[in-house]
C-alpha positions as CSV (number, residue, x, y, z in Angstrom):
1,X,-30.7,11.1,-20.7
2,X,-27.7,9.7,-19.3
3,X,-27.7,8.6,-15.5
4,X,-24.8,10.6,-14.1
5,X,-23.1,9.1,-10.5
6,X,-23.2,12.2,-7.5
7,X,-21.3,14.6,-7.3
8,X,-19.7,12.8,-4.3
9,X,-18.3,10.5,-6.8
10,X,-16.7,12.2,-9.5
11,X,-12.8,11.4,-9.9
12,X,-10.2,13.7,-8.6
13,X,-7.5,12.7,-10.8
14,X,-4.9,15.7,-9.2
15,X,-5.6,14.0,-5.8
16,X,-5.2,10.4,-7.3
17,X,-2.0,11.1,-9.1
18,X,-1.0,13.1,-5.5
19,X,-1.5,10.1,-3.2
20,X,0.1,7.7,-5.6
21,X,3.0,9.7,-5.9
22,X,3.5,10.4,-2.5
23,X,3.3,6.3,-2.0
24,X,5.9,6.2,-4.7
25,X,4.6,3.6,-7.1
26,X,5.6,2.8,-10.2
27,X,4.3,3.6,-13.8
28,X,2.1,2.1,-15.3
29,X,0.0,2.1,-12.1
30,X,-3.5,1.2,-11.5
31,X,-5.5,3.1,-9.0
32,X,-8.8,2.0,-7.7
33,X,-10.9,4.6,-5.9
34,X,-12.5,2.9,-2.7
35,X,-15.4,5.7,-2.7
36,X,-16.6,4.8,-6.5
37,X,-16.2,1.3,-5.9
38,X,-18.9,1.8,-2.9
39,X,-20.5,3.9,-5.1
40,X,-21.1,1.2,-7.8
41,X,-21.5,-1.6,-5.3
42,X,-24.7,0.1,-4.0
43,X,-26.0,1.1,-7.5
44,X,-25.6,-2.6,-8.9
45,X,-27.6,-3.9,-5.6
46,X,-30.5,-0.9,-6.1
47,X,-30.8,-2.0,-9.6
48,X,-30.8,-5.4,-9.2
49,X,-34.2,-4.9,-6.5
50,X,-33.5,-8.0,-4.6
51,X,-32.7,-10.4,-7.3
52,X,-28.8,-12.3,-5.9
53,X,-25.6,-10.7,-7.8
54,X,-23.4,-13.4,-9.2
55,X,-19.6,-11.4,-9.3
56,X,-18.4,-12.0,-12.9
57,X,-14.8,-12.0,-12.4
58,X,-13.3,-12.0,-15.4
59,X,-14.2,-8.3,-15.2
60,X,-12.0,-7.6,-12.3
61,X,-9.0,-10.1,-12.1
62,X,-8.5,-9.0,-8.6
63,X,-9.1,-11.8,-5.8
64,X,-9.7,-8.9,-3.0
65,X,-12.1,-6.9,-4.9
66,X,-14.3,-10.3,-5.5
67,X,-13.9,-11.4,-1.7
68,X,-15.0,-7.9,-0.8
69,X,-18.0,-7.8,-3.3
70,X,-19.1,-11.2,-2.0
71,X,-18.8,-10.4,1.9
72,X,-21.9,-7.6,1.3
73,X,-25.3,-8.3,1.5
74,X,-27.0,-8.8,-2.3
75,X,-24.1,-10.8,-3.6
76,X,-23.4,-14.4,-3.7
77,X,-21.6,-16.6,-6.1
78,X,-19.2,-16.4,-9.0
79,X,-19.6,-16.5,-12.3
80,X,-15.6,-17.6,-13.5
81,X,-14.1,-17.7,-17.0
82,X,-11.7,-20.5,-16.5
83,X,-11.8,-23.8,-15.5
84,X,-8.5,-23.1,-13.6
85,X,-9.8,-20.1,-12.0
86,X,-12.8,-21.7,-11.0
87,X,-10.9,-24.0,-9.0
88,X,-8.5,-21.8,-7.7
89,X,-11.0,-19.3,-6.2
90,X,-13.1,-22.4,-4.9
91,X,-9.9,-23.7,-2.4
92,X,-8.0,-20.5,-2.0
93,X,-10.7,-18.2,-1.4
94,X,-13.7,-20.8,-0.6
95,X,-16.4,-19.6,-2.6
96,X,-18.6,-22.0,-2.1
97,X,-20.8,-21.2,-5.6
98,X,-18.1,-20.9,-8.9
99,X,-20.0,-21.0,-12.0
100,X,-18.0,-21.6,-14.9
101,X,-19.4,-19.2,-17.9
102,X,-18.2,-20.9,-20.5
103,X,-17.8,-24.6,-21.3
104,X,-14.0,-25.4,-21.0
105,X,-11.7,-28.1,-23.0
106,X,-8.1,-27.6,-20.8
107,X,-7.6,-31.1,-19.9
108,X,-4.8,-30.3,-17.6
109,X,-6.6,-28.0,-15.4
110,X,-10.0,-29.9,-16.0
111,X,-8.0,-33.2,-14.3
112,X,-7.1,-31.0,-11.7
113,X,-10.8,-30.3,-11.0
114,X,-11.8,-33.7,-11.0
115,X,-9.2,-34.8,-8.7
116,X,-10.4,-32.4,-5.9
117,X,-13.4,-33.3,-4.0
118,X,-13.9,-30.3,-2.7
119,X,-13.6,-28.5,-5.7
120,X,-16.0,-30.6,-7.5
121,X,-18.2,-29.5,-4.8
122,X,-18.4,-25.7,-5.7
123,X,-17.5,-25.6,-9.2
124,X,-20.1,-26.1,-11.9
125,X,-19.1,-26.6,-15.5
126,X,-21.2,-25.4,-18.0
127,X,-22.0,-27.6,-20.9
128,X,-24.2,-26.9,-24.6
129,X,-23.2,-30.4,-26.3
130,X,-23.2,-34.2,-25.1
131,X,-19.4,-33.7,-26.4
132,X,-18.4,-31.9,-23.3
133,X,-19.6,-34.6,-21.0
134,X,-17.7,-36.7,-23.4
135,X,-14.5,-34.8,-22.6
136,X,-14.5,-35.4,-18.9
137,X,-15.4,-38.8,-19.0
138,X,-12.6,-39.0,-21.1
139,X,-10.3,-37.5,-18.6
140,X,-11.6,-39.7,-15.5
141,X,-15.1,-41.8,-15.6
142,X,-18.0,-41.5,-13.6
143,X,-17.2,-43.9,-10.5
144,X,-13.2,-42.8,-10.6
145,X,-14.4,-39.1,-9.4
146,X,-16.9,-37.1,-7.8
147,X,-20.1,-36.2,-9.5
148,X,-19.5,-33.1,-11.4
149,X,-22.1,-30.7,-11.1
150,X,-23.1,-28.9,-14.9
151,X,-25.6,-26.1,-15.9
152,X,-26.8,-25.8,-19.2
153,X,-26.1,-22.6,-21.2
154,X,-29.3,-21.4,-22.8
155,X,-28.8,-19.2,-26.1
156,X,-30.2,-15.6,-25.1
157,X,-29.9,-14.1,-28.3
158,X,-32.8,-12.1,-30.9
159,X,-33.5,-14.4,-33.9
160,X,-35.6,-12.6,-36.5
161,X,-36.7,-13.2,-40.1
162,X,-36.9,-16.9,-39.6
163,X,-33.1,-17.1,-37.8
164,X,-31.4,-15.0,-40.7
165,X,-30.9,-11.8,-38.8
166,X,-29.3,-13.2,-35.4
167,X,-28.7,-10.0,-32.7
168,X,-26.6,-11.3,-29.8
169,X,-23.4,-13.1,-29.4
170,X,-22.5,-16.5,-30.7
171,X,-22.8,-19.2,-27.7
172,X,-24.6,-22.3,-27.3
173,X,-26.7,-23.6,-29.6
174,X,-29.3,-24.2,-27.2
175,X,-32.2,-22.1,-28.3
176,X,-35.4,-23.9,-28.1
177,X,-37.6,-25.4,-25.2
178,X,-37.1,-28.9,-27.5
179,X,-32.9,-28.9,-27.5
180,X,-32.7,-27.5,-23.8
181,X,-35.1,-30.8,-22.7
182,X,-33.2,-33.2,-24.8
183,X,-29.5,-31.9,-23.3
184,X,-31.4,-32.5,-19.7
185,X,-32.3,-35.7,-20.2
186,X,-29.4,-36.7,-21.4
187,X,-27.2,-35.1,-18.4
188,X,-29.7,-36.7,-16.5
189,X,-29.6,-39.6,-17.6
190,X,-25.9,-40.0,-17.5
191,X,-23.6,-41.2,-14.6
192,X,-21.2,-39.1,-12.4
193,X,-22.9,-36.0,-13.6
194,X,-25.5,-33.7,-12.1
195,X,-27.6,-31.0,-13.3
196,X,-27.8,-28.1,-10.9
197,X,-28.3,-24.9,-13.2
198,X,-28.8,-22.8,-16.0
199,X,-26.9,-19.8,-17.7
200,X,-28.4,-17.5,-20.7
201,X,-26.3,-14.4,-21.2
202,X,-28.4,-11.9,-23.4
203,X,-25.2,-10.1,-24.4
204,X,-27.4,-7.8,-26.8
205,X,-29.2,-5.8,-24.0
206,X,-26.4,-6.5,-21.2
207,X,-23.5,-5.2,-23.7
208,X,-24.8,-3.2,-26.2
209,X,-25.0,1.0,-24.8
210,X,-28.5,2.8,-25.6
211,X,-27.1,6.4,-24.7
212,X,-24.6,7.2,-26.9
213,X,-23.8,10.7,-26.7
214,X,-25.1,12.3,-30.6
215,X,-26.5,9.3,-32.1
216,X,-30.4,9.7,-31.4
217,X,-31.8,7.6,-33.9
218,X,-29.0,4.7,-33.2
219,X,-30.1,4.9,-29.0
220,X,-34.0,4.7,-30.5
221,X,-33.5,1.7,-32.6
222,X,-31.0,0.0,-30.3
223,X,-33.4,0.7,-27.4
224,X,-36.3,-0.5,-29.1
225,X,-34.5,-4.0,-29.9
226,X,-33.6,-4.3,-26.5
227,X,-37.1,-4.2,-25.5
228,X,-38.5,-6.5,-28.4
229,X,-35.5,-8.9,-27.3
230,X,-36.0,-9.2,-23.3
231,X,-40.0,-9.5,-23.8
232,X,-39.6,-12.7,-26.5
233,X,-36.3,-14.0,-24.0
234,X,-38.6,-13.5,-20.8
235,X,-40.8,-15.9,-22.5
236,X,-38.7,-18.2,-24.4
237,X,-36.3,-19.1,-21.5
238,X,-39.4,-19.4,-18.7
239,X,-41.2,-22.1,-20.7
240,X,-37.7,-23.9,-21.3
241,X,-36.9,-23.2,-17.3
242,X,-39.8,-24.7,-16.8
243,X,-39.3,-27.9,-18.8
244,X,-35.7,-28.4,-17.8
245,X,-37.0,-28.0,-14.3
246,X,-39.0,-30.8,-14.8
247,X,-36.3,-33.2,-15.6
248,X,-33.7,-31.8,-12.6
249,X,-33.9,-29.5,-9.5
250,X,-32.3,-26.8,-9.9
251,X,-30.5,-24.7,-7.9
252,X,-30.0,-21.8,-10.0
253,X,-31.2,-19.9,-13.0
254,X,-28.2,-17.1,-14.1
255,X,-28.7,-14.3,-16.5
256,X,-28.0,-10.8,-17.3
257,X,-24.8,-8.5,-17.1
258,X,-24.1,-4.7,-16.1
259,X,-26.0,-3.3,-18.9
260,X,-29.6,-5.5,-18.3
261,X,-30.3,-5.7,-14.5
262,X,-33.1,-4.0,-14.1
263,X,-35.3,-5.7,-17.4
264,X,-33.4,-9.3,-16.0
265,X,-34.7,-8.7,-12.8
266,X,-38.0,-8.9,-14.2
267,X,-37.6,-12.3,-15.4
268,X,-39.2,-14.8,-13.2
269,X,-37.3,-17.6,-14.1
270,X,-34.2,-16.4,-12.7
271,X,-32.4,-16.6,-9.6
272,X,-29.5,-14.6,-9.8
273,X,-27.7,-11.7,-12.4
274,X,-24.0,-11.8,-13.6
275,X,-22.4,-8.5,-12.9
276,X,-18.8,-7.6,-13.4
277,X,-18.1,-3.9,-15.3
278,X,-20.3,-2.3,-13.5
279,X,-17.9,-2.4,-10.1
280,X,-14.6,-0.6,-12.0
281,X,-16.8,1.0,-13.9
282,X,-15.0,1.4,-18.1
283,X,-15.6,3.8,-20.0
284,X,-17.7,1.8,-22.3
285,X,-20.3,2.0,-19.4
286,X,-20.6,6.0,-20.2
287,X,-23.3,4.8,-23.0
288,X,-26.4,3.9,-21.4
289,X,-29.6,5.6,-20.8
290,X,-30.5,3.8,-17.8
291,X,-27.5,3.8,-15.4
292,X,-23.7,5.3,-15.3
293,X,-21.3,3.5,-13.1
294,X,-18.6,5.8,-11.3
295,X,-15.2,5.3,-13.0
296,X,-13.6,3.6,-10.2
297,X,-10.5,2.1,-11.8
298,X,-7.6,3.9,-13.9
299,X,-3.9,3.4,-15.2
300,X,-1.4,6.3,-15.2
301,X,1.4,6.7,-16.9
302,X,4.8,8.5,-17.4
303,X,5.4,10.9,-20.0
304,X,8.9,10.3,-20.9
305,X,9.4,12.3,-24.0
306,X,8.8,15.6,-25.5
307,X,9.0,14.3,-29.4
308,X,7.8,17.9,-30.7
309,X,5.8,21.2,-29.2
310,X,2.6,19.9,-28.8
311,X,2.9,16.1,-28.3
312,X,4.1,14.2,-25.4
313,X,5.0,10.2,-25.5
314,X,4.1,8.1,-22.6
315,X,5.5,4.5,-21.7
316,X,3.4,1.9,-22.4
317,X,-0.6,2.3,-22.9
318,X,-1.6,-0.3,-25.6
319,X,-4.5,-1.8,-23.1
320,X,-7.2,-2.6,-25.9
321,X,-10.5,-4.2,-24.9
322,X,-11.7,-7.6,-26.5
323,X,-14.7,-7.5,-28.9
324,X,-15.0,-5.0,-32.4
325,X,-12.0,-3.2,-33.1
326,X,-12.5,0.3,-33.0
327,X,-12.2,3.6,-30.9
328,X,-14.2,2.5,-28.2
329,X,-12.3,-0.5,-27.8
330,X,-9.1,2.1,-26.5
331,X,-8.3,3.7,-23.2
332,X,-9.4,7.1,-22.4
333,X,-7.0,9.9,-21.5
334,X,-8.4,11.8,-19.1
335,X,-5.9,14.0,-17.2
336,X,-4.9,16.2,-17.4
337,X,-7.8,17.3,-19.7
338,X,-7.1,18.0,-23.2
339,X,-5.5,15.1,-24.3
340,X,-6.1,13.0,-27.5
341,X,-4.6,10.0,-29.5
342,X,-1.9,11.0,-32.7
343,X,-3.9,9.2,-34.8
344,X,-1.1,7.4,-37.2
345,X,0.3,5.1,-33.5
346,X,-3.0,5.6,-31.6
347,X,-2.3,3.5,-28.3
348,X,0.6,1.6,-28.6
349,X,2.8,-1.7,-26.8
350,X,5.5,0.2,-25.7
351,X,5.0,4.0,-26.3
352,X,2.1,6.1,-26.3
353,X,2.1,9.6,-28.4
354,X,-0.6,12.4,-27.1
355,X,-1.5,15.7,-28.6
356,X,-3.6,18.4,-27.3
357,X,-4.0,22.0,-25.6
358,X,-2.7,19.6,-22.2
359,X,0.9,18.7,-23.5
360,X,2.4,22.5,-22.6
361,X,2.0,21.8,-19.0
362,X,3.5,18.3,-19.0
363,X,7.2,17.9,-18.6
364,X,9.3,14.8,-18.7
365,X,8.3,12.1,-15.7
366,X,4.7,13.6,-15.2
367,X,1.7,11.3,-15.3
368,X,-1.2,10.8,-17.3
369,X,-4.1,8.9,-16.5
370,X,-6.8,6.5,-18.5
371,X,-10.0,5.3,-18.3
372,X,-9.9,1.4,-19.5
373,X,-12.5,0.4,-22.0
374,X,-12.8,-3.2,-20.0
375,X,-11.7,-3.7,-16.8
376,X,-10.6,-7.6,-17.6
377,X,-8.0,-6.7,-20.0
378,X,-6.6,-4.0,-17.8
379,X,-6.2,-5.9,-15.1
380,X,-3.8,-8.6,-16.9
381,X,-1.8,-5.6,-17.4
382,X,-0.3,-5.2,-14.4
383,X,0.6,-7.0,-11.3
384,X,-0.8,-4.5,-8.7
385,X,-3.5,-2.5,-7.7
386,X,-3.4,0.9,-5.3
387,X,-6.5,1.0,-3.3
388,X,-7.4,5.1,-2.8
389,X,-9.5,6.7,-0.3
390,X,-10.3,10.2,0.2
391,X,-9.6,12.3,3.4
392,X,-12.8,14.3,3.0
393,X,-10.8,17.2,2.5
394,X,-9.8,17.0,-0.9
395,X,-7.0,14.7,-0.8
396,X,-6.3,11.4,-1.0
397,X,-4.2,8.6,0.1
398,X,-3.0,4.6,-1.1
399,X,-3.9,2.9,1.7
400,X,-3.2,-0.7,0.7
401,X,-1.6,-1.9,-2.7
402,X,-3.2,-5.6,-3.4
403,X,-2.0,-7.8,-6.4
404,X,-4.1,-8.8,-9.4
405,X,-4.3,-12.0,-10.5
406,X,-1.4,-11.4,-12.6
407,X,0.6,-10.5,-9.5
408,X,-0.3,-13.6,-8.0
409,X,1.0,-15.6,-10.9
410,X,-2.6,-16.4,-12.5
411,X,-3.0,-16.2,-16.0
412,X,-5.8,-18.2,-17.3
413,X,-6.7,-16.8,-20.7
């Protein structure tokens, strides 16, 4: 069964749409409710049962959301998805831990880096190949820059039938004890370079729902490879933890996501869990068994026309989330209640067609509001967010409006 947030937590979309109104804001508008937020803050931290919170940012794209996260107790660190980014929330917002999550070959912004002491300080690049050490040698040699500090990212993924049948996402290549010791030794053995971590993201239990309203025997299966593929991982990645330990001290072990605290948390070889969807809280997050984060973040928009009885158009709405295309990848109308996707234009660009019981009662300039799939890719979407928090009576007020990293002028990827 599904893990429902409190009552105390549930979305009042009339009061939302009320309070930003009354702040007059713009279309399309993002709203992030400060009382869900809280909500999901605490629930990551409970499940996480001590074990450090690394913020994955890439899964909020707002700077005061991730300095907020990181000022309460359970969370320390970043876990950034740009080399650029990872520098510019090192100086601008001093984080003093920015793990980069994926290995990077922007010359420009990597240059940057290199010419910042500071920076080099804080940021650590992660690597899977001799080839990327290569690349910032390339760029300035050891004794021309600081030592850059590296982790190495450790392949998390289920290999089956002799490596046929591969369940996870397609990252490093580092799978075995054997490569993970031979790309230590050779950071170690190399000048202007330090090795100070590891990263292994198992993307098939973090990112992969086991509740899914209706499919029974799809949750079984999916839920028994989840347990099959954290027992071999927990295994697999402490003996190579181990090894690579031998070789360099390091400072941290990362691992996890929103969907696999609790089993990371088991893992003895870590030292702290990536967590970034479970603070907004996306719809995509409705299909687990073990947890349901409070929808904390949505976008409304203006109807603007009446094309026939029972369909309304909105402005804008095309937000679709990375990974498989499909329905789940699209925003989530979700007031008024009753709304639903013409299916030949779907979400679009520019315009947005709705169907549905709900459509009577809208008229021309009303709002509707979605769920996001992802919070990343709503967030490059607009330039602002409208922080909400409830009176305790019912209603509901924007009291700040804070930029995104768009409406900063940051767009990394």
């Amino acid at each position: 069964m599904s893990r429902q947030p409190a009552d105390g937590i549930r979305p009042d979309w009339a009061a939302i749409d009320d309070a930003v109104r009354r702040a007059h804001l713009d279309s399309p508008v993002l709203a992030l409710d400060l009382t869900a937020l809280e909500h999901n803050i605490a629930d990551l931290r409970r499940r996480a049962t001590g074990v450090p919170i690394r913020v994955a940012s890439k899964s909020l794209r707002v700077r005061s959301a991730i300095e907020t996260i990181l000022g309460r107790d359970g969370f320390a660190g970043v876990l950034a998805y740009d080399v650029a980014e990872a520098h510019w929330l090192a100086i601008e917002s001093g984080v003093e831990d920015v793990l980069l999550g994926y290995p990077t070959a922007r010359r420009e912004a990597l240059a940057a880096l290199l010419g910042d002491e500071t920076a080099c300080s804080r940021v650590t690049l992660l690597v899977d190949d001799p080839a990327q050490l290569d690349l910032v040698d390339s760029i300035l040699p050891a004794g021309r820059r600081p030592t850059i500090r590296v982790a190495i990212d450790f392949d998390a993924s289920l290999r089956v039938l002799g490596g046929r049948l591969h369940l996870g996402v397609r990252r490093s290549p580092i799978h075995s004890t054997e490569q993970a010791v031979s790309l230590a030794r050779t950071i170690a053995d190399r000048d202007g370079f330090a090795l100070v971590g590891a990263m292994s993201y198992e993307a098939q239990v973090a990112g992969v729902g086991n509740g899914v309203d209706g499919k029974l025997a799809m949750n079984t299966a999916v839920s028994a490879m989840q347990a099959v593929s954290m027992t071999e991982l927990r295994h697999r990645r402490g003996e190579a933890i181990a090894a690579i330990r031998e070789i360099a001290d390091l400072e941290f072990v990362n691992g996890g996501g929103t969907g696999s605290i609790e089993e990371t948390a088991k893992d003895s070889s870590i030292t702290d869990i990536a967590a970034g969807s479970g603070f907004f809280g996306g719809h995509l997050f409705d299909n687990y068994r073990h947890f349901r984060p409070a929808p904390a973040l949505a976008f409304g928009l203006d109807v603007l026309r009446r094309p026939d009885a029972d369909i309304v158009t909105c402005g804008g709405g095309g937000w679709i989330a990375s990974g498989p295309p499909g329905d789940d990848r699209l925003p989530k109308p979700v007031w008024p209640e009753g709304l639903e996707y013409v299916g030949t234009e779907s979400a679009g660009e520019v315009q947005t067609p709705l169907s549905g019981a709900a459509t009577a009662d809208l008229s021309i300039g009303d709002r509707v509001w979605f769920r996001h799939t992802k919070s990343g890719e709503v967030c490059e979407r607009s330039n602002r967010v409208a922080l909400i928090a409830r009176d305790g009576r019912g209603g509901a007020e924007v009291v700040d409006v804070v930029p995104t990293y768009r409406g900063e002028g940051k767009s990394f990827l």
